[in-house]
C-alpha positions, 0 to 999 in steps of 0.5 A: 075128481081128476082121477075119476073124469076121464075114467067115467068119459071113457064108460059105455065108450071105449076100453079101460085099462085096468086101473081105470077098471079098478077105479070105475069099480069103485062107483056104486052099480045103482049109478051105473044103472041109473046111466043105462036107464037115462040113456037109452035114446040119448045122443054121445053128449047126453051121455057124457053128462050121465057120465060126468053125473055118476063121478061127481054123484061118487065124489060127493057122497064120500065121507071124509075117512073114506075119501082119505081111505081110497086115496091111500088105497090108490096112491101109497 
């Protein structure tokens, strides 16, 4: 979770770097586009909300081998 949060905060926002690329990617589009549509007309602390929502919808949807997959993927 420490990985994604401040990924997601930067989303819609400012640039990432490539790894922060690498790891936004990793969430589904549908989420992305579930943002884009909630905040059409919402003010930046809004949006930090549908942001923060798509990084714990991601967390919790893992399971446990791809979960320990990812990790092993980003830091090994």
């Amino acid at each position: 979770m420490s990985e994604f949060i401040p990924v997601v905060l930067k989303y819609d926002k400012e640039s990432m770097n490539k790894y922060e690329e690498r790891l936004f990617n990793n969430l589904s589009r549908s989420a992305e586009a579930l943002y884009k549509r909630e905040t059409k007309s919402s003010s930046d602390i809004e949006k930090d909300y549908y942001r923060l929502k798509m990084a714990v919808d991601f967390i919790c949807n893992m399971t446990d081998g791809y979960a320990k997959k990812l990790h092993d993927t980003l830091f090994n």
